[in-house]
N, C-alpha and C positions, 0 to 999 in steps of 0.2 A: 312972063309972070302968070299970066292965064291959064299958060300950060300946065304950071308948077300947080297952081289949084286943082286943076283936074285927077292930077297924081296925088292930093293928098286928100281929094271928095272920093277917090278911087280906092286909097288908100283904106281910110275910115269904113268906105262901103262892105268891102271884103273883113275888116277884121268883123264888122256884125254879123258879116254872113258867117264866119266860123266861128263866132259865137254861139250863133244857134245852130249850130250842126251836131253839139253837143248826143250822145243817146245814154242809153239808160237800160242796161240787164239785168235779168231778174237771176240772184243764183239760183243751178242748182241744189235742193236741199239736199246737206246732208244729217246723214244718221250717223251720229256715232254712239260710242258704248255709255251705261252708266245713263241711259234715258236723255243724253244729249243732242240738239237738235239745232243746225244753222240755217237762216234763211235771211233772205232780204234782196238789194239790189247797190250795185253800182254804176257811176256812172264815169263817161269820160269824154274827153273833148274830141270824140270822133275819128280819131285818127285810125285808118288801116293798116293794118303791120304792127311791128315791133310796138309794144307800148312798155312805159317805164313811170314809177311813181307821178313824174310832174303829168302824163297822159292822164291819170286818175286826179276828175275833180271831184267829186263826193261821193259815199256809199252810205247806208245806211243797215246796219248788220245786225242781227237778233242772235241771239244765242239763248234755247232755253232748256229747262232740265223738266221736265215733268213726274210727278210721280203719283201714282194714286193709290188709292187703301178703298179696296168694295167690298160691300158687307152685302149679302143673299140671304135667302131662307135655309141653304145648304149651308151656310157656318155660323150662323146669326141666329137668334131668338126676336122675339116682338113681345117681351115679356112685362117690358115697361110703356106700358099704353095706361092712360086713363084722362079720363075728359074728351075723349075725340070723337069726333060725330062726323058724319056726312051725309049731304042730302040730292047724294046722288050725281052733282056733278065739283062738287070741291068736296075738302077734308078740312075736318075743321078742329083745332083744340083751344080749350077753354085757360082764359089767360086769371088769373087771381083774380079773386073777388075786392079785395080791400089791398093791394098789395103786403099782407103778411101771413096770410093765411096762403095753402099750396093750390093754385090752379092744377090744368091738366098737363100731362110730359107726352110725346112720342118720340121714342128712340129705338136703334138698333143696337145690340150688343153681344158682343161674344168676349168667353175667358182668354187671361194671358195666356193661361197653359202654360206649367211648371214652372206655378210662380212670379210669374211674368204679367206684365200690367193688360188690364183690360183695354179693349178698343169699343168705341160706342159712336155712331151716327146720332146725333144730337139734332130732330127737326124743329122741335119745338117744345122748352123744357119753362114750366110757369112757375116750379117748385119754389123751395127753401135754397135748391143749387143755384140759382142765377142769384138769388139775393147774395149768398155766402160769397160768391166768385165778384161782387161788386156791382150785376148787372142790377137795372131799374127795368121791369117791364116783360123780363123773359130771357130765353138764349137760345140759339142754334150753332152748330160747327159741330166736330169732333175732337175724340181724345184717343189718342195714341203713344206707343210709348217711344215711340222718335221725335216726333215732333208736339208731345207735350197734350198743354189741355189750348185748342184752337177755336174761342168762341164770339160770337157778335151778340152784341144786343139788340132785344127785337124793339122793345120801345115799345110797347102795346099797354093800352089803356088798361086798368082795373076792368072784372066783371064786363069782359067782352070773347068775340072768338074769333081767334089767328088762324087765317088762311093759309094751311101748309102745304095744299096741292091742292091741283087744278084737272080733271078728267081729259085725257086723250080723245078726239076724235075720233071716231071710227074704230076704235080700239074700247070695247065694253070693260067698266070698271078697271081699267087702268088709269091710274095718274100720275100726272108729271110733279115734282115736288117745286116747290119753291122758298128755294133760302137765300137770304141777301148775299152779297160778298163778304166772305170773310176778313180777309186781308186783302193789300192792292202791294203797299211798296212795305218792304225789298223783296217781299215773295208775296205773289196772287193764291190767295187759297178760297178756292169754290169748294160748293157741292151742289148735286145733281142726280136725277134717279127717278125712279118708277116706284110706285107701290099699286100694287095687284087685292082689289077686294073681294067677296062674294056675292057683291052685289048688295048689302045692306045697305038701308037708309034706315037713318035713328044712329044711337049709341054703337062705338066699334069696338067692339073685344078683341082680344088678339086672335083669336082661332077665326075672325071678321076677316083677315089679314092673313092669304093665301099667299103672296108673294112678294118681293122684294127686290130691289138693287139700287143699292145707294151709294156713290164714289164723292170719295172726300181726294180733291184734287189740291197739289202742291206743285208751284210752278217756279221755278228760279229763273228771270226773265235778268240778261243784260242786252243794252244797245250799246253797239259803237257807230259815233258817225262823225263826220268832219272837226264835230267841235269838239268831242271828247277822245279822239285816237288819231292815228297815222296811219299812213300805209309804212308798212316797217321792212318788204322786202316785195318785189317786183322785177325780176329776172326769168328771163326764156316766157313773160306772159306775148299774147297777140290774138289780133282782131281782125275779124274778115269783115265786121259790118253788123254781123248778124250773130254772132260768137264771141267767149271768150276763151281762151284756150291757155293751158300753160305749159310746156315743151317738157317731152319725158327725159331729153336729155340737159338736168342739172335746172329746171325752172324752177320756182318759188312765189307764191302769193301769198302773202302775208302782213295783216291789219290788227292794229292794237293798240296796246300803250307802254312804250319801251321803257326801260329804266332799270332800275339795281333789281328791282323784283314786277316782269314785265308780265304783260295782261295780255293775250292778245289770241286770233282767231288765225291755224293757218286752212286755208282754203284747199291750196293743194301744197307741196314738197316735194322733190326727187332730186336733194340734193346731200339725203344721206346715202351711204352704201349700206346701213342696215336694212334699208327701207328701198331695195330699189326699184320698187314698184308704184311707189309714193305713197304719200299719206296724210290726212287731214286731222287735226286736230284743234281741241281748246285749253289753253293754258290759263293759269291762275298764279302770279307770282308769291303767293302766298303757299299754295298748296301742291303747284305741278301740274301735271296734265290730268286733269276732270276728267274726257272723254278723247277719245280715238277711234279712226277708221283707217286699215290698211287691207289689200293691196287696192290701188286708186285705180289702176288701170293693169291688160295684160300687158306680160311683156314687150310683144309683138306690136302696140299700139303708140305710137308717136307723141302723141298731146295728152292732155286731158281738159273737156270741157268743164267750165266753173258756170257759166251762164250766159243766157241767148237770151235774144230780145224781143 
């Protein structure tokens, strides 16, 4: 009986030890078309060699689409300034006096051209717009004719003045801007940029305002991870330790969310003949493949790595 304990204190001991023997790789990113971008990591229960879905115990997988809209002095005007002052190391514009009355605006903007809807970098706008648009206090974002009119409210007191950038270090009369978050869920929408002065302190006119770069960022951010997907295909994958590989001949890796119209990320593929060189891609059962990347590897090359540790 003694002995029979030892076998099952033996027992217990080792399955903790390959419990924690668990590791954790980071993918490679990739690029694919259409501004699509994968990253993240997986993980698995250690084993060397051949691995198959139940080897994969969690991953954590980003997929995102970035896109951005910059507005410069080379396609841009600064023609709508007024109320902004600086004193040499921030920018400042002036928020309403009584909220109904128009404080000061800075913006950047350029025509649709033929017809076509204006685009405007909105830093700081105190007018009659933010009232009309529903906002208390001010606004910032942009407007474009893709993705519409993109604005935050600033929330700034009456008869005060809104910090819209902040001077660079070591870099004379340049400053950094600062605009809240626009949006967070379902799409992250920043903005971000520089504005270049001549050096004034007091009142800025536009011709004050030598240069410019402002990007209005839009981010389409999904996660998959254990709680929300599967591993949906895991064929010819393997692991030396330190690697994860998946066989040029007919392997597959592939995480998502299966069903009549399936969601899902492939990592790598070489199990079409069209593609016989593989290929990575993001699906959306809704719309089809978003973005793609082919040929994955030369032909001459045996595996494809997906992520190391």
């Amino acid at each position: 009986m003694k002995g029979l304990k030892w076998v099952a204190v033996a027992v217990v001991f080792f399955s903790i030890g390959a419990v924690a023997q668990t590791s954790t790789f980071t993918f490679k990113p990739i690029l694919l078309t259409n501004g699509w971008k994968v990253t993240g990591t997986i993980t698995t229960d250690g084993t060397v060699g051949a691995l198959t879905a139940v080897n994969i115990l969690d991953w954590n997988l980003k997929v995102v689409q970035t896109t951005d809209l910059t507005w410069t002095e080379k396609d841009s005007n600064d023609l709508n300034i007024s109320g902004v002052t600086s004193d040499g190391t921030r920018i400042f514009v002036k928020t309403s006096p009584d909220g109904v009355l128009d404080g000061g605006t800075l913006f950047f903007g350029r025509a649709g051209g033929a017809g076509g809807v204006g685009t405007n970098a909105v830093l700081a706008d105190f007018t009659q717009l933010s009232v009309n648009l529903g906002y208390v206090g001010g606004i910032a974002g942009w407007q474009d004719e893709i993705w519409g009119l993109n604005y935050v409210g600033l929330n700034q007191r009456n008869n005060s003045r809104y910090r819209t950038a902040v001077a660079i270090s070591g870099q004379p009369n340049v400053f950094r801007v600062t605009v809240p978050i626009i949006s967070s869920a379902p799409l992250l929408m920043t903005m971000f940029g520089t504005i270049t002065t001549d050096g004034t302190v007091g009142s800025l006119l536009p011709q004050n305002i030598v240069s410019w770069k402002i990007t209005a960022r839009n981010q389409d951010i999904t996660t998959y991870t254990k709680a929300n997907s599967s591993v949906i295909a895991a064929t010819g994958v393997m692991s030396n330790g330190t690697a994860i590989a998946v066989s040029h001949a007919g392997g597959q890796l592939q995480i998502g969310i299966p069903g009549m119209r399936p969601t899902f990320v492939t990592l790598a593929d070489f199990t079409d003949p069209t593609y016989p060189d593989g290929f990575a891609n993001y699906y959306r059962g809704n719309y089809g493949v978003m973005g793609e990347k082919f040929p994955l590897v030369a032909p001459t090359v045996n595996k494809y790595v997906v992520a190391r540790r």
